[in-house]
N, CA, C and O atoms as a printed pandas DataFrame, in Angstrom:
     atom_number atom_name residue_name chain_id  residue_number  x_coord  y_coord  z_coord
0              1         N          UNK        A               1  174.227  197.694  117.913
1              2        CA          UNK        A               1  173.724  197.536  116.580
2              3         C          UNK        A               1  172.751  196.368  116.522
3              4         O          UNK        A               1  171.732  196.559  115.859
4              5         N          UNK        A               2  172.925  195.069  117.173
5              6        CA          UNK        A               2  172.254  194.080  117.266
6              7         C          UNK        A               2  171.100  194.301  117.958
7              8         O          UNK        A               2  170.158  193.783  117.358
8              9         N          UNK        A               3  170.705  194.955  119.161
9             10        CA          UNK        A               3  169.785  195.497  119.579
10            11         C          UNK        A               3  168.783  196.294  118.564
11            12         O          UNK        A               3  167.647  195.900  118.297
12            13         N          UNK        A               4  169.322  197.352  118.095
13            14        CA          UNK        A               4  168.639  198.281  117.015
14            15         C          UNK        A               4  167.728  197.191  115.528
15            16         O          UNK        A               4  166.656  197.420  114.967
16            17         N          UNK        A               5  168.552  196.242  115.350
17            18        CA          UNK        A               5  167.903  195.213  114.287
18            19         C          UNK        A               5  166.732  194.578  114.880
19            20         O          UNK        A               5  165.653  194.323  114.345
20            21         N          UNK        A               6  167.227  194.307  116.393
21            22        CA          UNK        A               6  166.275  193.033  116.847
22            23         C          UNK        A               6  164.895  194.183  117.216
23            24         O          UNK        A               6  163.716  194.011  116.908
24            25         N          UNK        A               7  165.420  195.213  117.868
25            26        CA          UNK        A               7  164.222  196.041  118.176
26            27         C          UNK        A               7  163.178  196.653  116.985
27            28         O          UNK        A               7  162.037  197.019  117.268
28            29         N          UNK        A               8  163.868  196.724  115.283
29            30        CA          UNK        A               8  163.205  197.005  114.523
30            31         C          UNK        A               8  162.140  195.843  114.119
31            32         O          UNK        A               8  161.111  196.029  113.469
32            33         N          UNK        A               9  162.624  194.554  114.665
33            34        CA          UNK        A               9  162.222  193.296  113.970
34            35         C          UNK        A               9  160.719  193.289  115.038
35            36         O          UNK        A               9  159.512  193.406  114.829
36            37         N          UNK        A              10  161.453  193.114  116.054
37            38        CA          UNK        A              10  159.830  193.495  116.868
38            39         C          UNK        A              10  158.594  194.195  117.264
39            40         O          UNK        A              10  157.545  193.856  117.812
40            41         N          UNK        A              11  159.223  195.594  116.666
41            42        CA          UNK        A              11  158.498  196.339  116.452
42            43         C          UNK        A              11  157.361  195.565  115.417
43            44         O          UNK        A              11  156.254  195.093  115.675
44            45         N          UNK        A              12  158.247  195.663  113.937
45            46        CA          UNK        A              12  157.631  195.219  113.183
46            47         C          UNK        A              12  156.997  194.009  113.324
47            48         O          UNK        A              12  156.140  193.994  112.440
48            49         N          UNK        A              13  156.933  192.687  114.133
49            50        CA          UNK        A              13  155.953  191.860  114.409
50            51         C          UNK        A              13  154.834  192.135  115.186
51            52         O          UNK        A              13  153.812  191.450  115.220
52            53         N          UNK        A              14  155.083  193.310  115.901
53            54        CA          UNK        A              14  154.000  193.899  117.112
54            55         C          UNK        A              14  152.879  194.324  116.366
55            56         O          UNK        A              14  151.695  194.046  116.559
56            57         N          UNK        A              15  153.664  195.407  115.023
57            58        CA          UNK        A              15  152.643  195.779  114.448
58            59         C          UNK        A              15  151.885  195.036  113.614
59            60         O          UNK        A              15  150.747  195.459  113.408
60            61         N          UNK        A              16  152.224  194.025  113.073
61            62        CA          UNK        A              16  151.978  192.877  112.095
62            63         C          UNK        A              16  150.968  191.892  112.851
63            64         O          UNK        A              16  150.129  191.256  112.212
64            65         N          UNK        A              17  151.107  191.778  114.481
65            66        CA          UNK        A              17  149.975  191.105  115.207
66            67         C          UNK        A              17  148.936  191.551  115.804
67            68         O          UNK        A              17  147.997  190.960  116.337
68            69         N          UNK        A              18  149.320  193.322  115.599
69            70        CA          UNK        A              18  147.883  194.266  115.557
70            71         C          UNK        A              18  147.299  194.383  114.770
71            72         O          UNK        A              18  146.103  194.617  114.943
72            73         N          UNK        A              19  147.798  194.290  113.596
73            74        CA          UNK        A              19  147.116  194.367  112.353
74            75         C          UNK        A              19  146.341  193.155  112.292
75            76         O          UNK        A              19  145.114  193.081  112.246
76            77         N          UNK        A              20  147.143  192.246  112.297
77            78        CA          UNK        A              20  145.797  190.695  111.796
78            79         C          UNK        A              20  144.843  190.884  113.244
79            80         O          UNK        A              20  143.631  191.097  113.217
80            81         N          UNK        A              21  145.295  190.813  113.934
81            82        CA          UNK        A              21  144.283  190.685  115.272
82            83         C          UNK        A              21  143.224  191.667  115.104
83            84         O          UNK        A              21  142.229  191.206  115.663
84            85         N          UNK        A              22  142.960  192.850  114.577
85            86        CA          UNK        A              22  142.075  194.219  114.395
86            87         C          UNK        A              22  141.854  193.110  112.970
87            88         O          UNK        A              22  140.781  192.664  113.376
88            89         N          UNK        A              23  141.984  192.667  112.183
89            90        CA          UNK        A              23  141.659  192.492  110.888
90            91         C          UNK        A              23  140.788  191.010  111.177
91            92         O          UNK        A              23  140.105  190.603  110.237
92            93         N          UNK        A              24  140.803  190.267  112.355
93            94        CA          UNK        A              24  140.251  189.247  112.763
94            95         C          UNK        A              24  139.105  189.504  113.704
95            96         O          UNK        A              24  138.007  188.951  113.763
96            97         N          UNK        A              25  139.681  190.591  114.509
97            98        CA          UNK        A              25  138.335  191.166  115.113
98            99         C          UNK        A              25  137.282  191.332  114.522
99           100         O          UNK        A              25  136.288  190.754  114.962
100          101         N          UNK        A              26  137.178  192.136  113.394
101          102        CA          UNK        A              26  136.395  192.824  112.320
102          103         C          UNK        A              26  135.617  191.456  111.588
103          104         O          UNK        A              26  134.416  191.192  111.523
104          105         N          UNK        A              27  136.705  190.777  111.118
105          106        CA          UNK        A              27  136.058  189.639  110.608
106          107         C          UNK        A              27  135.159  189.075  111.236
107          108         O          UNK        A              27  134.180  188.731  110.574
108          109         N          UNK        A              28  135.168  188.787  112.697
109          110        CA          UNK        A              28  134.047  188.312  113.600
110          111         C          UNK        A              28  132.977  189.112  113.783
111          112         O          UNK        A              28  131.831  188.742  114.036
112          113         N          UNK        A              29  133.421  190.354  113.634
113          114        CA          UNK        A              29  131.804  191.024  113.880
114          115         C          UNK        A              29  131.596  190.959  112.706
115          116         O          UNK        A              29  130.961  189.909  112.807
116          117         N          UNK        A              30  131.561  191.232  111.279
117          118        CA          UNK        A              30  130.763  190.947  110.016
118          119         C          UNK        A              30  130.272  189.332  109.841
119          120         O          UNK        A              30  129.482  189.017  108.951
120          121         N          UNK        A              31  130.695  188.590  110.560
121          122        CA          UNK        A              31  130.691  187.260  110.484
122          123         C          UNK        A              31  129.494  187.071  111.642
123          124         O          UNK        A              31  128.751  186.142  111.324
124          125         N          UNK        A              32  129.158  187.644  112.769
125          126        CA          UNK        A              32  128.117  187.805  113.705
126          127         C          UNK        A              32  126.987  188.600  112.835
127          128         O          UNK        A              32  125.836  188.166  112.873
128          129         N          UNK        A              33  127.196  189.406  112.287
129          130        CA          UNK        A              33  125.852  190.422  111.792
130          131         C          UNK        A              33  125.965  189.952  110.842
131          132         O          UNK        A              33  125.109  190.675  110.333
132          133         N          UNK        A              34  126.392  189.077  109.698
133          134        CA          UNK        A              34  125.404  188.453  108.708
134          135         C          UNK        A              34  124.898  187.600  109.308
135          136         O          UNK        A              34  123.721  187.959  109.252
136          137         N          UNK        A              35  124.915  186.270  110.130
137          138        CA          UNK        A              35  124.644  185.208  110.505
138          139         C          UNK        A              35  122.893  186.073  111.424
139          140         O          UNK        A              35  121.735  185.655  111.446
140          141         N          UNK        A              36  123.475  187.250  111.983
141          142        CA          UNK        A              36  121.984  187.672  113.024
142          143         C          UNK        A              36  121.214  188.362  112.019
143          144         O          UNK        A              36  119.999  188.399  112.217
144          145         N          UNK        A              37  121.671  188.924  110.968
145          146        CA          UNK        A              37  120.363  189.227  109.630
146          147         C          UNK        A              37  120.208  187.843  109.123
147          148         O          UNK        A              37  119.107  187.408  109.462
148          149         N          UNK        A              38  120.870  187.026  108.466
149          150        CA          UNK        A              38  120.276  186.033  108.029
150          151         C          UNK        A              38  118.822  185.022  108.273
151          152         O          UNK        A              38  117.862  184.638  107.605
152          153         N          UNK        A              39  119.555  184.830  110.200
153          154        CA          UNK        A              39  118.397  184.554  110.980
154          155         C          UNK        A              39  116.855  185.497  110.871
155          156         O          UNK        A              39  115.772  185.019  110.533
156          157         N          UNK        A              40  117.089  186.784  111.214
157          158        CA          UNK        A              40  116.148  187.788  110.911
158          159         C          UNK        A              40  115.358  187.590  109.663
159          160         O          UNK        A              40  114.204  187.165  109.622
160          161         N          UNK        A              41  116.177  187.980  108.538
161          162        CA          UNK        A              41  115.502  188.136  107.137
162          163         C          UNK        A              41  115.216  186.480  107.064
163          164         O          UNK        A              41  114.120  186.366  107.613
164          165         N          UNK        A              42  115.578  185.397  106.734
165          166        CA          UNK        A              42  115.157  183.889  106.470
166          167         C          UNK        A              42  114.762  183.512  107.412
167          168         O          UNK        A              42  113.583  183.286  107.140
168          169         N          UNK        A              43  114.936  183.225  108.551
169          170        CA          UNK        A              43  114.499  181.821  109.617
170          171         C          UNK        A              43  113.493  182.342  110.006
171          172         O          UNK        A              43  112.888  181.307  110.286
172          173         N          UNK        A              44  112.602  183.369  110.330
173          174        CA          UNK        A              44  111.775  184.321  111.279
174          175         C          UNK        A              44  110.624  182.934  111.008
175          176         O          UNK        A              44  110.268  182.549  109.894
176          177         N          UNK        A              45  110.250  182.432  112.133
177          178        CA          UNK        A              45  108.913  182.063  111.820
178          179         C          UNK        A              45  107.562  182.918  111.802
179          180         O          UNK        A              45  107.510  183.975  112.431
180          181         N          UNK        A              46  106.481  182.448  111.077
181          182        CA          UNK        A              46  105.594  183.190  111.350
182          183         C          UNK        A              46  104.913  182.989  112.296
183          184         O          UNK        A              46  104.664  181.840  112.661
184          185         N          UNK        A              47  104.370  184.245  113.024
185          186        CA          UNK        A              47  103.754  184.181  114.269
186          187         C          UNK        A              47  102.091  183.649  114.230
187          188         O          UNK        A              47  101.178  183.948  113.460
188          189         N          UNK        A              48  102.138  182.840  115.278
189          190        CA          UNK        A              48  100.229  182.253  114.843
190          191         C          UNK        A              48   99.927  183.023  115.165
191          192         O          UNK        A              48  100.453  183.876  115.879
192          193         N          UNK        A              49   98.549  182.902  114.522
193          194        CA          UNK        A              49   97.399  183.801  114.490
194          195         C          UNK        A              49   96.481  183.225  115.876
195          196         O          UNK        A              49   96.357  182.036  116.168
196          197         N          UNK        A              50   95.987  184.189  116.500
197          198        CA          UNK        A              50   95.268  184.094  117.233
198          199         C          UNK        A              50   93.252  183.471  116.266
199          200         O          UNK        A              50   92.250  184.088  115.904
200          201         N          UNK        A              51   93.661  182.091  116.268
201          202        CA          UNK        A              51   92.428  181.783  115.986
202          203         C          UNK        A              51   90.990  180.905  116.637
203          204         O          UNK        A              51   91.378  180.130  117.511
204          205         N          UNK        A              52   90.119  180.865  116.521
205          206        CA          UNK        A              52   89.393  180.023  117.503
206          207         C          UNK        A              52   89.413  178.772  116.832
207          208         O          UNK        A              52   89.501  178.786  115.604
208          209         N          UNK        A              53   89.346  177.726  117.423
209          210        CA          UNK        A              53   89.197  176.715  116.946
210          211         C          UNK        A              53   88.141  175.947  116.187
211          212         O          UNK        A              53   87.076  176.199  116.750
212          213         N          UNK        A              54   87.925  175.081  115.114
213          214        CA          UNK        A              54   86.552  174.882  114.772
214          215         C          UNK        A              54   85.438  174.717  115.521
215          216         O          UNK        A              54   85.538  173.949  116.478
216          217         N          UNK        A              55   84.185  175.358  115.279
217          218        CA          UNK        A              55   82.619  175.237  115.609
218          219         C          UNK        A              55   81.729  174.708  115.041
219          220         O          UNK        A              55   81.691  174.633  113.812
220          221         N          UNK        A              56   80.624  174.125  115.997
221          222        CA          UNK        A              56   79.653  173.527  114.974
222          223         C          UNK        A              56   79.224  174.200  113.943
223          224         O          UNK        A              56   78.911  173.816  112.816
224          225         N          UNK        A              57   79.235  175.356  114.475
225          226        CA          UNK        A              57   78.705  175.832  112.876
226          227         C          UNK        A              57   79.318  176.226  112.089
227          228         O          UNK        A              57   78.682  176.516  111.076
228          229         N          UNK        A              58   80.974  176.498  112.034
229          230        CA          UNK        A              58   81.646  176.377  111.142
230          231         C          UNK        A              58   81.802  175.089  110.366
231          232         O          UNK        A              58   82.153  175.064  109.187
232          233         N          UNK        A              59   81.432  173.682  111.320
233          234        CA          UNK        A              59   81.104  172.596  110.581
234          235         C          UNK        A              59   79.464  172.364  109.528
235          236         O          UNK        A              59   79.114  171.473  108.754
236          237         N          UNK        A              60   78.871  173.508  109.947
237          238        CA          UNK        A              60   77.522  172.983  109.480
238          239         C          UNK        A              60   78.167  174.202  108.206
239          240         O          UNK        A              60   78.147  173.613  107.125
240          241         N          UNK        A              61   78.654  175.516  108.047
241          242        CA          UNK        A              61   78.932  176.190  107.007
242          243         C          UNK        A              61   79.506  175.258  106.199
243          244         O          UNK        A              61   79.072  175.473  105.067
244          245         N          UNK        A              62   80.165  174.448  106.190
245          246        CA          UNK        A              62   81.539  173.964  105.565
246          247         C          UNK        A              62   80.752  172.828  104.966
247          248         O          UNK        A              62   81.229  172.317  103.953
248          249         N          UNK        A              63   79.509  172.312  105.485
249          250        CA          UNK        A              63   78.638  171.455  105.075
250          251         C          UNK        A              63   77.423  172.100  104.327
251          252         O          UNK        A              63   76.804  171.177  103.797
252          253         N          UNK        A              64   76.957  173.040  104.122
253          254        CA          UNK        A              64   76.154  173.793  103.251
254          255         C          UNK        A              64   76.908  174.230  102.191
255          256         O          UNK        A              64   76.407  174.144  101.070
256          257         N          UNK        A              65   77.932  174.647  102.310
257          258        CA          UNK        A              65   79.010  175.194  101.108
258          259         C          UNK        A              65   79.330  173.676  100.318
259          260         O          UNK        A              65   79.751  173.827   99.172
260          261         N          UNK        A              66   79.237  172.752  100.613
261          262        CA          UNK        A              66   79.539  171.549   99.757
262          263         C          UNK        A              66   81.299  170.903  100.190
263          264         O          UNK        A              66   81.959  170.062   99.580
264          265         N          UNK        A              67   81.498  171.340  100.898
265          266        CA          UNK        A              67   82.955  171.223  101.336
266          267         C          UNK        A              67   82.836  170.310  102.434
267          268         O          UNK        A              67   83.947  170.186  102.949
268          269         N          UNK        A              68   82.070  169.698  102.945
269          270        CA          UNK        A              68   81.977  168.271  103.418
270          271         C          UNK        A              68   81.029  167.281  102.877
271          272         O          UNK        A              68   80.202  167.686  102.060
272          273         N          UNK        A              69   81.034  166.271  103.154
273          274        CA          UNK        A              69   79.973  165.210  102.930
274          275         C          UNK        A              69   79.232  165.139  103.707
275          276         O          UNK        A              69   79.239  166.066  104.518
276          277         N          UNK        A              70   78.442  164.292  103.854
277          278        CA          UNK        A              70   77.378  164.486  105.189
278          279         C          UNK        A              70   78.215  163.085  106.159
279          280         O          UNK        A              70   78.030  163.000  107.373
280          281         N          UNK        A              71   79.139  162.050  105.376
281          282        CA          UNK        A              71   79.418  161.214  106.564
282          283         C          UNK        A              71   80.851  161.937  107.113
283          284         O          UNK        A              71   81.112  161.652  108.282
284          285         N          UNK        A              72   81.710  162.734  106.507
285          286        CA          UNK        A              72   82.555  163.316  106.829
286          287         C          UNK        A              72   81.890  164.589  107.719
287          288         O          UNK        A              72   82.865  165.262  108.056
288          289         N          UNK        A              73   81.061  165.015  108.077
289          290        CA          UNK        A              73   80.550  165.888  108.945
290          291         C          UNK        A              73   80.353  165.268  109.876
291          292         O          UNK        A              73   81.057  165.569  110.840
292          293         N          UNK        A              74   79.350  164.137  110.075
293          294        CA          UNK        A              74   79.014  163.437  110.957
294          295         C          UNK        A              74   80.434  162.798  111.852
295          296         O          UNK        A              74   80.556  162.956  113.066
296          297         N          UNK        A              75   81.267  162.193  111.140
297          298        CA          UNK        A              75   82.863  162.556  111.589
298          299         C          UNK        A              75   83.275  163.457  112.848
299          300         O          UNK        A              75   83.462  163.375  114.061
300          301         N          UNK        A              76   83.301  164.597  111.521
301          302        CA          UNK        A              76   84.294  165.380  112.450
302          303         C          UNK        A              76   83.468  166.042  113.589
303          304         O          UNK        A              76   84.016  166.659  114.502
304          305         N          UNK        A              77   81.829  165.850  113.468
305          306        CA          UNK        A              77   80.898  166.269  114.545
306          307         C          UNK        A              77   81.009  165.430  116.301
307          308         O          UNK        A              77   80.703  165.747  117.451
308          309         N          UNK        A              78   81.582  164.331  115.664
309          310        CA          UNK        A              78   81.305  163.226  116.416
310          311         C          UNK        A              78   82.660  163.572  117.148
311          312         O          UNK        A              78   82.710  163.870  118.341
312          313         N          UNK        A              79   83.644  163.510  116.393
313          314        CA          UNK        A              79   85.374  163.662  116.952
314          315         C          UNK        A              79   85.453  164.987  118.136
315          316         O          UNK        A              79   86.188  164.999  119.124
316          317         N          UNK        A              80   84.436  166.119  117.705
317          318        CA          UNK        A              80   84.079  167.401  117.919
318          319         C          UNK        A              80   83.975  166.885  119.557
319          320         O          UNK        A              80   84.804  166.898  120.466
320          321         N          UNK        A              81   82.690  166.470  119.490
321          322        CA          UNK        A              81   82.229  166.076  120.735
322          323         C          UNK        A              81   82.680  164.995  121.932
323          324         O          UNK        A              81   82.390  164.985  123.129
324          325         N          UNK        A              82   83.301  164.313  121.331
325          326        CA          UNK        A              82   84.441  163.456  122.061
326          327         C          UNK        A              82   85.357  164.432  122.908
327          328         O          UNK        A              82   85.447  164.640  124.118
328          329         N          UNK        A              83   86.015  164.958  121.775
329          330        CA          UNK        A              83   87.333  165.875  122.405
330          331         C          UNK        A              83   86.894  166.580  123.540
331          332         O          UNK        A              83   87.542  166.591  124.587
332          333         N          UNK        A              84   85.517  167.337  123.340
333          334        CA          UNK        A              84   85.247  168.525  124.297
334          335         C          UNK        A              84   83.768  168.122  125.135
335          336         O          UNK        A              84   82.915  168.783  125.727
336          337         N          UNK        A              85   83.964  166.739  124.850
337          338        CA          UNK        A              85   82.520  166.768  125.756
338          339         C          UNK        A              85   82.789  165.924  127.243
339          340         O          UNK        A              85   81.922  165.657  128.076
340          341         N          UNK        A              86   84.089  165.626  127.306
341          342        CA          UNK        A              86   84.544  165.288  128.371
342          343         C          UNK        A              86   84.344  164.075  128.940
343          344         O          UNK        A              86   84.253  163.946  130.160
344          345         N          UNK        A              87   84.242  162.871  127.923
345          346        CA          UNK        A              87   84.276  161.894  127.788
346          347         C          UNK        A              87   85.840  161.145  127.994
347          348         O          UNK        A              87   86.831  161.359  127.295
348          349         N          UNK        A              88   85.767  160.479  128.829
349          350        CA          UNK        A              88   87.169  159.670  128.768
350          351         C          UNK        A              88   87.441  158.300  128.029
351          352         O          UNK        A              88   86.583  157.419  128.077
352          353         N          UNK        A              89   88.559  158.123  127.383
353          354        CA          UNK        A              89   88.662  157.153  126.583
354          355         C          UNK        A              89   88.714  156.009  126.994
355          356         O          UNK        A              89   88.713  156.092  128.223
356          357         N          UNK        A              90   88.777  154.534  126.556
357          358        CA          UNK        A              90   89.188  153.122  127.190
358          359         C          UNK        A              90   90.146  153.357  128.352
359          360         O          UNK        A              90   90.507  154.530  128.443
360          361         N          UNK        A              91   90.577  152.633  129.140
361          362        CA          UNK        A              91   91.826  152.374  129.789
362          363         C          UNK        A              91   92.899  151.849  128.888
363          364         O          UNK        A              91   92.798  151.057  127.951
364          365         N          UNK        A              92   93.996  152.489  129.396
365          366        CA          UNK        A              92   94.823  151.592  129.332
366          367         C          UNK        A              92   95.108  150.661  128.992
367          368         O          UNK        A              92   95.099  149.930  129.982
368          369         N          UNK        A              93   95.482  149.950  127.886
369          370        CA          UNK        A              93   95.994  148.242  127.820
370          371         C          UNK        A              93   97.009  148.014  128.523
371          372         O          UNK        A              93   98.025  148.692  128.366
372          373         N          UNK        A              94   96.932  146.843  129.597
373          374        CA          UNK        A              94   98.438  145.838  130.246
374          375         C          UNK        A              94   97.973  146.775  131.367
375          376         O          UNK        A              94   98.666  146.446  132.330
376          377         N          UNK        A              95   97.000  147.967  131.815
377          378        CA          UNK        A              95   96.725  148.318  132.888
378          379         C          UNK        A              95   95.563  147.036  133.628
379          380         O          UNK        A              95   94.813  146.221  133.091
380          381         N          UNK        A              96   95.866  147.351  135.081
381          382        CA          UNK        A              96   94.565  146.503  135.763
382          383         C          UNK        A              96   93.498  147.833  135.855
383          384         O          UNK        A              96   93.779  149.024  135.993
384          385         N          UNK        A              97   92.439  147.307  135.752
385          386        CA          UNK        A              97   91.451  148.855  135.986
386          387         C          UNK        A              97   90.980  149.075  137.358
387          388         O          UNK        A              97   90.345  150.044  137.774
388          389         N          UNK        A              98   91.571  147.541  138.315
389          390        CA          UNK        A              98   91.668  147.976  140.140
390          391         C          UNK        A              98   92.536  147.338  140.759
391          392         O          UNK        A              98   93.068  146.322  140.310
392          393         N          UNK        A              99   92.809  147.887  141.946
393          394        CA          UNK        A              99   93.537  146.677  142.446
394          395         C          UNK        A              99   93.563  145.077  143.077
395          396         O          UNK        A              99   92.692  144.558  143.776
396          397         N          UNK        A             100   94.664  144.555  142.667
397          398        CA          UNK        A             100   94.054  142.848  142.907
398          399         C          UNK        A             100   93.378  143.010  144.755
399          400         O          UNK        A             100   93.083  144.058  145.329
400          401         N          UNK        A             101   93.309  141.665  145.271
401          402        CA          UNK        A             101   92.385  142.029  146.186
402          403         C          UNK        A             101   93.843  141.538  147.335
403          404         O          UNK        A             101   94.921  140.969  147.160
404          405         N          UNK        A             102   93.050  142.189  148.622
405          406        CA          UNK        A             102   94.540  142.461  149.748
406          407         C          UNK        A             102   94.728  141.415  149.979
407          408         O          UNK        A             102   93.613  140.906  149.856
408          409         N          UNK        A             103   95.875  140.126  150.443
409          410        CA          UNK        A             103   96.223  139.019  150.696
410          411         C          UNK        A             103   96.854  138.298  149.285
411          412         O          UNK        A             103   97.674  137.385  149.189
412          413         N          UNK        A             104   96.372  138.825  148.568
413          414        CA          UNK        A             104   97.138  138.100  147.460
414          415         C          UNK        A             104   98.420  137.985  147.310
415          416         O          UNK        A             104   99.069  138.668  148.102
416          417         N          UNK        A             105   99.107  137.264  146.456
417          418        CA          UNK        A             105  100.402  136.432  145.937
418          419         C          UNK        A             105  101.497  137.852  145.957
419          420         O          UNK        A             105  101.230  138.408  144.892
420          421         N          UNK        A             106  102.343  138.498  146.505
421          422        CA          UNK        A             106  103.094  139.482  145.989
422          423         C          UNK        A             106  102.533  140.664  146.912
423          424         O          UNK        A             106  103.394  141.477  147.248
424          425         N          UNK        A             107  101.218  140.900  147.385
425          426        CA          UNK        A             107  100.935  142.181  147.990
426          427         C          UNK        A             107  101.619  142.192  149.449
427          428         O          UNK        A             107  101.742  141.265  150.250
428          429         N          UNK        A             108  102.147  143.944  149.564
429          430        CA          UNK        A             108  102.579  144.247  150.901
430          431         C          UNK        A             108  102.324  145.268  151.051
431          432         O          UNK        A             108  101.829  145.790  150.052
432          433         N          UNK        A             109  102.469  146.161  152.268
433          434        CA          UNK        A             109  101.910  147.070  152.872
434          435         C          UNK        A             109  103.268  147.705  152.831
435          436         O          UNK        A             109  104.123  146.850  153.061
436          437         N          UNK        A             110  103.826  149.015  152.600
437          438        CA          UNK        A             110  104.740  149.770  152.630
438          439         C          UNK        A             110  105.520  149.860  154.088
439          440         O          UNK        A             110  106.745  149.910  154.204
440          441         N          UNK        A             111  104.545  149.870  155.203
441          442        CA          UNK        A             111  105.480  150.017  156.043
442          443         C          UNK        A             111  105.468  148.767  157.041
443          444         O          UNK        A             111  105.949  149.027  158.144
444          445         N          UNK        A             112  105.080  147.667  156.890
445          446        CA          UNK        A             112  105.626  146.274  157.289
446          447         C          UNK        A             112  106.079  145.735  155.981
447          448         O          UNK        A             112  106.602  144.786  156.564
448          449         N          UNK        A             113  106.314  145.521  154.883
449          450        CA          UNK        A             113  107.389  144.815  154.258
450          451         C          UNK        A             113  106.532  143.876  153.976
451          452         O          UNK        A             113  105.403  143.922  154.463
452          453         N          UNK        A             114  106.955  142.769  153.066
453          454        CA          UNK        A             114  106.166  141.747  151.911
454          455         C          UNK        A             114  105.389  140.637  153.220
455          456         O          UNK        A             114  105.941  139.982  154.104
456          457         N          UNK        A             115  104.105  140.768  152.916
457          458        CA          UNK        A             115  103.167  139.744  153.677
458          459         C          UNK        A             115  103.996  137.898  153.402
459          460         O          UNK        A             115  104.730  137.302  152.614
460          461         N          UNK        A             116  103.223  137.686  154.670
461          462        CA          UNK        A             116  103.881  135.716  154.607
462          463         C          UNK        A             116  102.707  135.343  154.320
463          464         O          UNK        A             116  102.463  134.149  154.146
């Protein structure tokens, strides 16, 4: 008789931990597919546009249309030509722009070790 109780009792927890477990499963996948639409429908960034970058003569349009000044053209004409004309900027600050000269205070040669 004690058997027959205990075996009904377990039954009934077996089924009671299939049930939440299938009822937790489920919960995780609705809990995965809102979170992967959410992302989808809200976060999507927009994709760039394949554009060219400004031209002089999109600077000289932009300057006939009244949408620059003439020293703000001269500007961004000037910035224009810097960037892409292959000009290199100052050095470095706290850089040396050569090296000190050989014998000096501290210089050594890598493979004999610090000069006397």
């Amino acid at each position: 008789m004690h058997t027959a109780i205990l075996a009904t009792v377990v039954s009934d927890g077996v089924v009671s931990i299939l049930v939440w477990g299938g009822i937790l499963i489920l919960a995780c996948v609705a809990l995965f597919g809102g979170l992967w639409y959410y992302r989808q429908r809200f976060l999507r960034s927009e994709e760039p546009t394949q554009q060219t970058p400004w031209t002089f003569d999109d600077l000289a349009r932009m300057k006939e249309a009244g949408n620059l000044s003439e020293e703000e053209y001269r500007a961004l004409r000037a910035a224009m030509i810097a960037a892409f004309g292959g000009r290199k900027g100052p050095p470095a600050a706290g850089r040396p722009a050569s090296r000190p000269n050989k014998g000096s205070e501290g210089d050594f040669e890598l493979r004999k070790g610090p000069e006397a």
